[in-house]
N, C-alpha and C positions, 0 to 999 in steps of 0.2 A: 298775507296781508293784502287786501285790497288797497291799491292807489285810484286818485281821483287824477284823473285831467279835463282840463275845459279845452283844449285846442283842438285842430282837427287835424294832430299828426299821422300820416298815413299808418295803416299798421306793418305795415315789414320794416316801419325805423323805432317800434315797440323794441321788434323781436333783436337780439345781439346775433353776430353773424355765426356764430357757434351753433346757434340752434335753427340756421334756418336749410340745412341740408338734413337729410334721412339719415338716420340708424338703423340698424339693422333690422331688415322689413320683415317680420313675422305674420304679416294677415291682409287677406287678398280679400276685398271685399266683389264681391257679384253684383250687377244691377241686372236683375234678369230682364228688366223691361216698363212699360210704362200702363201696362193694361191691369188693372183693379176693377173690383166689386164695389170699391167703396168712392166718395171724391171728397175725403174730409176735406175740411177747410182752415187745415193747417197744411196742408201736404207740397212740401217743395220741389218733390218731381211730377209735382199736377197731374198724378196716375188718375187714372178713371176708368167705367167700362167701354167707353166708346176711343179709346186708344188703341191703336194697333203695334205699337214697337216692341218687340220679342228679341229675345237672344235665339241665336240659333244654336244646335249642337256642335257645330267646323266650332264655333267659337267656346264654345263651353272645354273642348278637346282643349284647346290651344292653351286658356286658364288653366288648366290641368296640369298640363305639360308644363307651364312654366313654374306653376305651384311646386311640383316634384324638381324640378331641376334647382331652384335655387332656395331651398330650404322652408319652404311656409310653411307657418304650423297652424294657423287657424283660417279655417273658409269660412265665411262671412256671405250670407246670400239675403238679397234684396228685391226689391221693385220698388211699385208696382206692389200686386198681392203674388209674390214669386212662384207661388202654386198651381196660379192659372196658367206658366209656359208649359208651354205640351211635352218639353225635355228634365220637367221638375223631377220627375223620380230617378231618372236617369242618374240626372247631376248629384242629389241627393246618394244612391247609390254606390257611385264611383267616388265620388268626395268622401264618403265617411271611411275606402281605403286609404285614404291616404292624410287625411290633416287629424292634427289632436283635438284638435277642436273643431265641430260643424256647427252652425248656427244659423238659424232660419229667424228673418223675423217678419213677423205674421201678422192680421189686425185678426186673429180669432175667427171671425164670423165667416172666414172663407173656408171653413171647416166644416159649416154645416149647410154648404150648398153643394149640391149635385155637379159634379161628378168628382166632389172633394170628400166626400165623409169619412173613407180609409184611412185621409193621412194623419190624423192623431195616433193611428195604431203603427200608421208605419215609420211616425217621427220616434216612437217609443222603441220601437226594433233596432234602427240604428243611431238610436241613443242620441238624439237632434237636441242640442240647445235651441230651447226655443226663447227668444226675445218676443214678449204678445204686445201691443198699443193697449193701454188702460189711461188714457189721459187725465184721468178723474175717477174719484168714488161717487161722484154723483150719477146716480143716470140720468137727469135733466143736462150736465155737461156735455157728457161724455155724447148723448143724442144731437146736442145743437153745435158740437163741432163736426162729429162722424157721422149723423144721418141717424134720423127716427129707425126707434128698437136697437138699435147698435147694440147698448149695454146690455139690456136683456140676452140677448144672442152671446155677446160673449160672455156671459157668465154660465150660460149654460153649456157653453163650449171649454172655458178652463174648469167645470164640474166635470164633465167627461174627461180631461186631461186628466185631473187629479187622480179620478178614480186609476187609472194606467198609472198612477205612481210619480208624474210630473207637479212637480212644486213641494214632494215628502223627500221622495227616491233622490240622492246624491247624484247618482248618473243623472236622470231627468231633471235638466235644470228648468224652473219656469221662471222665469225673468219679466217684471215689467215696465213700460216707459213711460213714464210722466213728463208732459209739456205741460207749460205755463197754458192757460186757457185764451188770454191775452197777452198786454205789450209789457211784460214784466218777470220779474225776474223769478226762477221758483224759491222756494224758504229751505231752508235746512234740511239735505236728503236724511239723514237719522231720525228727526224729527216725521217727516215726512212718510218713510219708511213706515214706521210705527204706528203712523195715524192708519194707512191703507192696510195693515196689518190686521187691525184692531178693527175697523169697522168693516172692512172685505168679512173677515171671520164672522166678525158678531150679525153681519144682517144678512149674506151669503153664503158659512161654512167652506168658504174657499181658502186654501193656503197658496203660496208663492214662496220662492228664495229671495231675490232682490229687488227692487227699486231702484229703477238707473233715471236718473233726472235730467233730463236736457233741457237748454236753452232753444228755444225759438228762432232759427235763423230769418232775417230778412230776407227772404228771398221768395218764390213761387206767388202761392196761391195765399201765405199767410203776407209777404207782402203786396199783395194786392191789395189787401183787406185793410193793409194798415195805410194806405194810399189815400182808400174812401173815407175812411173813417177821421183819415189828416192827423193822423200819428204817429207816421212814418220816421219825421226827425227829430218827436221827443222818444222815441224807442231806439234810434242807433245814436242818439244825443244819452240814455242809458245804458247803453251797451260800453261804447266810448269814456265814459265817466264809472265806471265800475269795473277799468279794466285789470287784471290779477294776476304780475308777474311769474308768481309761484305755479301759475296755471302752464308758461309758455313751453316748456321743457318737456311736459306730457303729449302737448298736441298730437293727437293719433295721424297729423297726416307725412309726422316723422315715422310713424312705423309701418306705413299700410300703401297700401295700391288700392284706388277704384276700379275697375273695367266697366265699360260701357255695355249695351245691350249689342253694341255692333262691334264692339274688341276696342276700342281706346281707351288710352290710360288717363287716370286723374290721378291726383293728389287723395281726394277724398270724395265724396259723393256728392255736398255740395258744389266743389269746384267742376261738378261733371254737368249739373244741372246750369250752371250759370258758362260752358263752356270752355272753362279754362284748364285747357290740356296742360297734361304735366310737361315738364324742359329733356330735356331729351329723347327716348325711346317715347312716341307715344301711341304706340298701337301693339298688341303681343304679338305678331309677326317681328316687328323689330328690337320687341326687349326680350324673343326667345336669342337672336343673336348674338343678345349683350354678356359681359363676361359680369358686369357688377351693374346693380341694378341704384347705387347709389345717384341721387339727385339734387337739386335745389328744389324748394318746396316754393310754389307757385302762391303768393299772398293774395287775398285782395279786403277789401272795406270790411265786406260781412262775418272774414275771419275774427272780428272782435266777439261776437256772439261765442265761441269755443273760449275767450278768455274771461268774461265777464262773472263776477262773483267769486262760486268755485269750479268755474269752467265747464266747458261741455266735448262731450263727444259719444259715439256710437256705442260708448259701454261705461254712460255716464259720469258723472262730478268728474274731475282732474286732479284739482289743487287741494291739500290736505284740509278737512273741515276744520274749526276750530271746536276745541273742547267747550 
């Protein structure tokens, strides 16, 4: 059930103190870096190509290392277009020894620029979840938030996926993520699902597995936008008045680690880009020494966006849909 409020109670006096430390942390997210092909204009780590911040390999070890020592089961790899660090096949490599799950997530189109065009074969070798960016079925959308041709490009990049068996093949899972276009909330991922299903195939012949819906965090490059345009506090004034108890319980920054391009810990990806280091260990030099990796989850304003509706996070909705 969605509750309304009109006040502007901060959010960590939402959450009850029960939920606002970690469970048991099953998935280590990577932010390999901030350098992309692309500079869509939703992007809240403001990646682009004229960025230089990379992960380096000492660092990628250390992630490893602590993956293996304290049980992860799912790697989680990011940017930026995580493809372009020079250590990507590496990581890739040595990651799919060891977690149940590997997940890359991609905007597609870095697939078919030089000196990327192998890695659809070599995401299918070691069996890569892929997570693609499809913000729309429109290519008029999907252009004017990611940049002219975008859609074209990547549809003819999850064509060639398919063909390797990604979006039929069980192992190859193809996943993709729908943002709100603007300052609002997405509709019904079943509904929604369905519809990208049904028109992806019918004007396309492309298949996928799921549809992960996320909300629009205030922050980056999308709230910039929402700044100019003087939308800013009817969109967290929506966020705020849509917020979804049922959603709190799930919050992925109970089960997850960010690391940074440089080794620092977050909460979750957005608290990495807005700077707010996790409470404790916060660097994997110092949480390789910790015996327990449990924490308090570091809140701020924009975590409303992960409760709003039926919640958000890195592998979509939260909160049970209603029938």
């Amino acid at each position: 059930m969605v509750v309304s409020y009109s006040d502007s109670t901060p959010f960590g006096e939402r959450i009850s103190d029960s939920l606002k430390e970690t469970q048991k942390l099953h998935t280590m997210q990577l932010n390999l870096g901030k350098v992309c092909n692309l500079a869509c204009r939703h992007c809240h780590v403001e990646a682009g190509p004229n960025r230089r911040e990379q992960m380096s390999q000492e660092v990628m070890k250390k992630a490893l290392e602590l993956f293996v020592r304290h049980g992860f089961e799912t790697l989680d790899i990011t940017g930026g277009a995580p493809e372009m660090n020079p250590h990507f096949e590496w990581l890739i490599h040595e990651g799919s020894k060891v977690a149940s799950r590997l997940i890359v997530r991609t905007n597609l189109v870095i697939l078919k620029e030089s000196p990327w065009e192998h890695l659809a074969e070599f995401y299918a070798k070691h069996k890569v979840e892929l997570v693609a960016s499809l913000p729309e079925v429109s290519e008029e959308e999907v252009d004017r938030v990611r940049g002219r041709g975008v859609y074209g490009d990547s549809i003819e990049v999850i064509k060639r996926l398919n063909a390797l068996g990604y979006g039929k093949n069980p192992d190859l899972k193809l996943d993709f993520v729908y943002n709100p276009s603007g300052p609002f909330l997405p509709p019904r991922v079943m509904e929604l699902e369905r519809l990208y299903k049904e028109q992806l195939f019918e004007k396309e012949e492309i298949f996928f597995h799921r549809l992960l819906s996320m909300n629009n965090i205030p922050i980056g490059r999308f709230r910039d936008s929402l700044e100019r345009s003087g939308e800013l506090l009817e969109y967290e004034t929506l966020l705020r008045t849509h917020f979804n108890p049922s959603a709190t319980p799930h919050l992925m920054c109970r089960s997850q680690i960010s690391v940074s391009y440089e080794g620092r810990i977050y909460d979750c990806d957005f608290n990495q880009m807005l700077s707010l280091e996790a409470q404790g260990a916060k660097s994997l030099e110092e949480m390789l020494i910790q015996k327990s990796l449990k924490r308090r989850v570091v809140f701020g304003e924009h975590c409303y966006a992960c409760t709003a509706g039926l919640g958000s996070s890195c592998q979509g909705v939260i909160a049970p849909e209603p029938l």
